[in-house]
PAKENU-501257 format. One line per field, with one value per residue (C-alpha): residue number from 1; y negated, x, z negated; residue in three letters. Coordinates in steps of 0.1 Angstrom, whole numbers. Layout:
paba: [NUM	...];
north: [Y	...];
east: [X	...];
up: [Z	...];
zakol: [ala	...];
***
This chain:
paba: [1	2	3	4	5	6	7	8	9	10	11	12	13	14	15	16	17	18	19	20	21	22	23	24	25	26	27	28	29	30	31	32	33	34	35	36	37	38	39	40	41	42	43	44	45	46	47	48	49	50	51	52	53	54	55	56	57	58	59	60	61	62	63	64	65	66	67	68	69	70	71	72	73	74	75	76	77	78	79	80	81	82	83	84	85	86	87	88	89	90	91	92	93	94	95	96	97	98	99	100	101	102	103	104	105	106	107	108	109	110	111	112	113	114	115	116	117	118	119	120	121	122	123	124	125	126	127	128	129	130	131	132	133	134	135	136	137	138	139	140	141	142	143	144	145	146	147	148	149	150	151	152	153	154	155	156	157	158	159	160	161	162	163	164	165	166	167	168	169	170	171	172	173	174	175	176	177	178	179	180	181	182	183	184	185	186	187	188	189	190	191	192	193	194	195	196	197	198	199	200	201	202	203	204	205	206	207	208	209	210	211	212	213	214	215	216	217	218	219	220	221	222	223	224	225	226	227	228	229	230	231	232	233	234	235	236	237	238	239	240	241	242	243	244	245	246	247	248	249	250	251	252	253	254	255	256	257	258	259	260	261	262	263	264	265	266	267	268	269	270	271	272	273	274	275	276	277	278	279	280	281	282	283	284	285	286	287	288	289	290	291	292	293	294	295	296	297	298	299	300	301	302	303	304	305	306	307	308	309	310	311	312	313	314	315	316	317	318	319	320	321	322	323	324	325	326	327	328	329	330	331	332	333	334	335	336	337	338	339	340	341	342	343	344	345	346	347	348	349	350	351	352	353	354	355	356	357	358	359	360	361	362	363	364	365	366	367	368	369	370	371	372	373	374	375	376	377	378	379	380	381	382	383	384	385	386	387	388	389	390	391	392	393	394	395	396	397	398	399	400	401	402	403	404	405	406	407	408	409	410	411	412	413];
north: [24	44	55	89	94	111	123	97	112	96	117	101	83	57	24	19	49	38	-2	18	34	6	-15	16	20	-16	-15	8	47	75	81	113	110	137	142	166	155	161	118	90	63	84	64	32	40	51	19	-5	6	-18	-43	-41	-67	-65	-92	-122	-164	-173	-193	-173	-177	-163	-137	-123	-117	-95	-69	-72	-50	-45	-83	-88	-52	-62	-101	-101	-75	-93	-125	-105	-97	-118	-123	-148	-125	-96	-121	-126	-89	-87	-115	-96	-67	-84	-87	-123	-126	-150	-158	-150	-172	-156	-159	-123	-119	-101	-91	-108	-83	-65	-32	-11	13	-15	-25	8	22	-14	-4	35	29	-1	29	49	27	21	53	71	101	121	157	158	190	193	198	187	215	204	210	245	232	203	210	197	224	220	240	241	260	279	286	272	251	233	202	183	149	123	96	105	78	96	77	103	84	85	107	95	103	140	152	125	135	118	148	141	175	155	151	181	188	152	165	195	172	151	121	100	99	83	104	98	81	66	30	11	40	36	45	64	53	69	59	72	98	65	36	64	79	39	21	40	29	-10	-40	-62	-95	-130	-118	-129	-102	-99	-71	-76	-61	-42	-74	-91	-113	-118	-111	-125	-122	-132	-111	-81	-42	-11	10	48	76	85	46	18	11	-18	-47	-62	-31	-23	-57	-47	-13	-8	-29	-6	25	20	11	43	59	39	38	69	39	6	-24	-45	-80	-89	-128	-123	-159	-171	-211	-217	-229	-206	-234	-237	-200	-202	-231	-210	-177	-198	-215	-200	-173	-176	-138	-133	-103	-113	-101	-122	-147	-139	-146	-178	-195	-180	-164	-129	-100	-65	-51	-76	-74	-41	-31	-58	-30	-2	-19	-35	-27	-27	-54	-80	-86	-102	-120	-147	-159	-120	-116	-147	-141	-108	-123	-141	-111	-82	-52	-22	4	26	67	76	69	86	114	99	116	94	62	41	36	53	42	58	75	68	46	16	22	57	33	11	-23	-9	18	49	74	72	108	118	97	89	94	63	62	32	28	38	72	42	33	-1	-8	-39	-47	-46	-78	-68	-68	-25	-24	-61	-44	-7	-26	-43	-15	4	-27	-26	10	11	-16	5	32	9	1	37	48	21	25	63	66	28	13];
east: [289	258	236	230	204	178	170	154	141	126	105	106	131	107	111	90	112	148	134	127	154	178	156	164	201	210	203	227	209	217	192	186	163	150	134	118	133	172	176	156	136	125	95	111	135	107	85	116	122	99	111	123	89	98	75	54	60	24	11	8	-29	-34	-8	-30	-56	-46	-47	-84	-102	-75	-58	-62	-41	-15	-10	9	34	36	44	70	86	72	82	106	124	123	142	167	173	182	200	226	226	239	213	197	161	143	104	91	63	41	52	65	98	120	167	180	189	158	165	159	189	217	201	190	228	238	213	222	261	250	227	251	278	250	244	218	221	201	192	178	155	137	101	86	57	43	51	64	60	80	102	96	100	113	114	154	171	182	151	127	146	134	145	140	130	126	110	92	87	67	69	56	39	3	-9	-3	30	33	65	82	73	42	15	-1	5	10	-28	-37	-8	-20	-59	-52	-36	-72	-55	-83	-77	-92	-93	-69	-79	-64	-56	-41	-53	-71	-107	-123	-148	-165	-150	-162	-141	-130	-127	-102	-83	-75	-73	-52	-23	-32	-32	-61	-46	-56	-88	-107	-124	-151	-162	-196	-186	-209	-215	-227	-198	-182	-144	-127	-90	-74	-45	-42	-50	-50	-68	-60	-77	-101	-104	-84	-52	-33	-25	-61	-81	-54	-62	-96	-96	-105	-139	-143	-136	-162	-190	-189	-185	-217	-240	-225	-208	-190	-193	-162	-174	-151	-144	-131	-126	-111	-103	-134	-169	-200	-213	-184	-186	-223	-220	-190	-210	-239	-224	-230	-202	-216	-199	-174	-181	-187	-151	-139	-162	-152	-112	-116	-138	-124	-95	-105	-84	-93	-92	-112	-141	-140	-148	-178	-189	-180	-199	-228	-259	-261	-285	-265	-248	-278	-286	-261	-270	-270	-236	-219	-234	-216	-184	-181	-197	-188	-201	-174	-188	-161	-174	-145	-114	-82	-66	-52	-12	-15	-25	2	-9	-33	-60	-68	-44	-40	-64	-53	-78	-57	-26	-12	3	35	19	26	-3	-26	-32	9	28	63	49	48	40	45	40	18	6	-14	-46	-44	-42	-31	-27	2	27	50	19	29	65	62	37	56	87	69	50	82	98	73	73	112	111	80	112	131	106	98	133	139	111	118	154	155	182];
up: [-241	-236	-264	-272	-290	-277	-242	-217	-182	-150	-126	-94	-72	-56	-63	-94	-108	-101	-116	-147	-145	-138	-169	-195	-180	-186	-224	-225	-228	-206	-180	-162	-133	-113	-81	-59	-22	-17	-21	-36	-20	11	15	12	40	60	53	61	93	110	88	46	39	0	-9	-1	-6	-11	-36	-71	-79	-41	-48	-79	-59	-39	-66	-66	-93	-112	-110	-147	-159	-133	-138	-172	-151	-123	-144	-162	-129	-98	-65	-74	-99	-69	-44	-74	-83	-38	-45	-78	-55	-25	-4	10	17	41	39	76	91	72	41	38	28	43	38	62	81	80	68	34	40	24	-2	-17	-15	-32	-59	-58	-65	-93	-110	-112	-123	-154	-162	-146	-136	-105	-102	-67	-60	-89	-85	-117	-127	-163	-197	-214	-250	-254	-225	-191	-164	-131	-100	-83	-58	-87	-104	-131	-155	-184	-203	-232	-237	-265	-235	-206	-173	-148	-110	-95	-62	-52	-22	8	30	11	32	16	-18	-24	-23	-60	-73	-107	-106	-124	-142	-158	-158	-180	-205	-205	-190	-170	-136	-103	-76	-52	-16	14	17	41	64	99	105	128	158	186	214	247	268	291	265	245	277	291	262	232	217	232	206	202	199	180	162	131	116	89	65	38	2	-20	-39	-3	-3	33	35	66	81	114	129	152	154	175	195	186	201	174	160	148	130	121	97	102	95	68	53	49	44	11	17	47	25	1	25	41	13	-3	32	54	77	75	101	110	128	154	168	201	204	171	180	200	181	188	208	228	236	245	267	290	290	299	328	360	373	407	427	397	375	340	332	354	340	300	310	333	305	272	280	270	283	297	264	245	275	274	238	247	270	245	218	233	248	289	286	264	299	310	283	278	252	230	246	235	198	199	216	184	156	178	154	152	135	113	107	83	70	84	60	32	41	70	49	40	5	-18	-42	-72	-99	-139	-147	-169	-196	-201	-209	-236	-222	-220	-204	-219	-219	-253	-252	-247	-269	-253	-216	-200	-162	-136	-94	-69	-95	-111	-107	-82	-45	-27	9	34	32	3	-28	-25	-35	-58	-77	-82	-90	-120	-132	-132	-154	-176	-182	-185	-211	-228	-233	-250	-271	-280	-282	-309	-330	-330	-339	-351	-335];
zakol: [unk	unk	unk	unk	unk	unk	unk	unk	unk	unk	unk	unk	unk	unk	unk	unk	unk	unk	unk	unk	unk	unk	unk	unk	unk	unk	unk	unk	unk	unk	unk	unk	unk	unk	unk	unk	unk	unk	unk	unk	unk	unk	unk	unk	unk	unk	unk	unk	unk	unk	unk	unk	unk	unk	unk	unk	unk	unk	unk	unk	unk	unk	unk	unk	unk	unk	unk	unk	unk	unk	unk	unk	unk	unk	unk	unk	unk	unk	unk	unk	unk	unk	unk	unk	unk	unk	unk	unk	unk	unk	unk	unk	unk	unk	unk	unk	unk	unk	unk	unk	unk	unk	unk	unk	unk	unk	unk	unk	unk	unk	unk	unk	unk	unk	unk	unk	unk	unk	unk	unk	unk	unk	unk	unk	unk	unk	unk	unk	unk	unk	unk	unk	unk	unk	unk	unk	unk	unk	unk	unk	unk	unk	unk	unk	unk	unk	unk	unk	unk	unk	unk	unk	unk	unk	unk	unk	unk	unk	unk	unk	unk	unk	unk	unk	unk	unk	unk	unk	unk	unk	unk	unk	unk	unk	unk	unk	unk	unk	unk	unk	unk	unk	unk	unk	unk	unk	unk	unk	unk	unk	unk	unk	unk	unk	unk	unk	unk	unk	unk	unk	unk	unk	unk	unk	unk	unk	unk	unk	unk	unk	unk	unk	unk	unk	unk	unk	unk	unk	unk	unk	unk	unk	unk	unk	unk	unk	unk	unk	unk	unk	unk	unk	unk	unk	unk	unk	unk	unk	unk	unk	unk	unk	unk	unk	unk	unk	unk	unk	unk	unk	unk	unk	unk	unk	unk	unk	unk	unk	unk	unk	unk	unk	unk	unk	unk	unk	unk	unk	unk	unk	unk	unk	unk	unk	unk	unk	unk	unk	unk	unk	unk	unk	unk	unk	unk	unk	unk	unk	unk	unk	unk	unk	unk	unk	unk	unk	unk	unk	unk	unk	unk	unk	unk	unk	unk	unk	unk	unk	unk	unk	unk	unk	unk	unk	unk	unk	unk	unk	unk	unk	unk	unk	unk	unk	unk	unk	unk	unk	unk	unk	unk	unk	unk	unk	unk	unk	unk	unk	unk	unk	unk	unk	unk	unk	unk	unk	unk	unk	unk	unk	unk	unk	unk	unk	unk	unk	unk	unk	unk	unk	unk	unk	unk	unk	unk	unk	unk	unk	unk	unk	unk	unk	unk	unk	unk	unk	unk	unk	unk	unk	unk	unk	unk	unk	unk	unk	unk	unk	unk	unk	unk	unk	unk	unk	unk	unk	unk	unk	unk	unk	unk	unk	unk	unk	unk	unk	unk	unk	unk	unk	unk	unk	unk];
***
């Protein structure tokens, strides 16, 4: 039987909103959750199409880290709901997960679409209610108002859980128009920026026009932070038109972000020939070619493609090709030099949002007592491989049991 006393609204039918949801509905309250799209979870349909990654199998203490600057807010979360726990919750719902070769998990069938109507039809079935195409604009006293095909409409509240998404994606309802409506209340706030995002890079007219949309295969790339510490990953990326996209660059994007936004630019250091020691490189550039062009060269003795020689060209001066030595340094440091971040509505993430110093542990807001807020609206990033949605479905646990909390200590029961 559902308990009545008191109103308890969600804002925001992402994933960190229907787990706070689902967390307040199971205790046995009446949740009314409203949304500004006509259905919930638009973004998390969109992001499993290429394959539902919900979360990743690596060790835990490498798993923290991840969450970078703010590991230490999120860890006590993440412990209270962890990737083991996530695989579980698939599991009630009806959906089995496999761990991929590299350790990210994945349903089994690899798509998002089941398991959110598994979880729709159980939210319902528990109580939670969804008004679909209500913009949320603010406060009118202690009402919240909302924006509906019908007009403004307000409603009351005892418990607030705002899951409100960061910036990035906004015609799928992420567009951070919550950030001032939070402002004018004097909640601090990060500004919002793309993560995950590509960069740009001046490409010639030819480089751009023969080699867009390509993939840059089996590279190790390395990045300097503002503390001079080197961060390196290996994988893949692509060439776009006006830069680079991809899991590598998204991997180090936020390292990339904040150099240009410290020095004007940020340098990416390519290894075109992950596998093979610098002297092993130096020994087949040094070797004579005889009448085969270096390209041919590059690909007989290191097994470098069109693409990899030809962002040699793009990025190196005319003269490195004389100079065998200069050129196999670069095969192995190549420099890529990054101009700018992509917008942030083309990022798949954002940094930025609520910062946790504006929160209580349960995270409700210390300025607006009974507001609690959870997800991506918060202030954390994390990279690609399933740290995203593992993260916004704790904070959203954490928030929803934060109700709870607050519901029973204001109407003791």
């Amino acid at each position: 039987m559902q308990k009545q006393l008191g109103k308890i609204v969600v804002i925001g039918g992402g994933p960190a909103g229907l787990m706070a949801a689902e967390t307040i509905a199971n205790a046995g309250w009446r949740v009314d959750l409203y949304d500004a799209m006509p259905s919930v979870g638009r973004k998390f349909l969109l992001a499993g199409k290429g394959g539902m990654n919900l979360t990743h199998a690596e060790d835990k203490s490498l798993f923290l880290t991840r969450y970078a600057a703010r590991q230490k807010q999120l860890e006590p979360l993440l412990n209270n709901f962890d990737p083991q726990a996530l695989r579980a919750w698939a599991a009630e719902l009806g959906v089995a997960t496999f761990v991929g070769s590299s350790g990210r998990v994945f349903p089994v069938d690899m798509k998002a679409a089941p398991l959110l109507r598994a979880w729709l039809h159980r939210l319902r079935a528990t109580g939670v209610h969804f008004h679909m195409r209500h913009r949320w604009l603010g406060w009118s006293d202690d009402n919240l108002r909302f924006a509906t095909p019908d007009g403004e409409a307000l409603v009351p509240a005892d418990a607030v859980l705002l899951a409100l998404g960061g910036g990035s994606w906004a015609r799928l309802g992420s567009d951070g128009a919550w950030v001032p409506l939070l402002q004018g209340k004097g909640v601090e706030i990060a500004p919002l920026q793309a993560a995950n995002c590509g960069f740009d890079v001046a490409w010639s007219a030819y480089f751009r026009q023969r080699f867009a949309g390509q993939p840059v295969t089996s590279v190790i790339a390395r990045v300097v932070d503002h503390a001079g510490a080197e961060i390196v990953r290996q994988g893949q990326f692509v060439i776009t038109e006006g830069g680079v996209e991809g899991s590598l660059i998204y991997a180090l994007s936020a390292h990339c972000r904040d150099g240009i936004q410290r020095d004007g630019k940020a340098t990416l250091y390519l290894d075109l020939a992950p596998g093979k020691s610098a002297e092993r490189v130096r020994n087949e550039v040094m070797h004579p070619r005889g009448s085969r062009s270096v390209s041919s060269h590059l690909k007989s003795k290191l097994g470098l493609d069109s693409l990899k020689t030809a962002l040699l060209h793009e990025c190196l001066p005319a003269e490195y090709f004389q100079q065998p030595e200069r050129l196999a340094a670069a095969i192995k440091a190549l420099p890529l030099t990054f101009i700018a971040a992509r917008p942030i509505d083309e990022a798949i993430s954002s940094a930025g949002g609520i910062r946790f110093e504006a929160l209580s542990p349960h995270l409700m807001l210390n300025d607006l007592p009974g507001v609690f807020c959870a997800g991506e609206m918060l202030d954390w990033e994390a990279p690609t491989g399933g740290y995203l949605l593992t993260a916004c479905f704790a904070t959203g646990r954490q928030a929803g049991q934060g109700v709870l909390e607050w519901m029973s200590s204001q109407h003791k029961v």
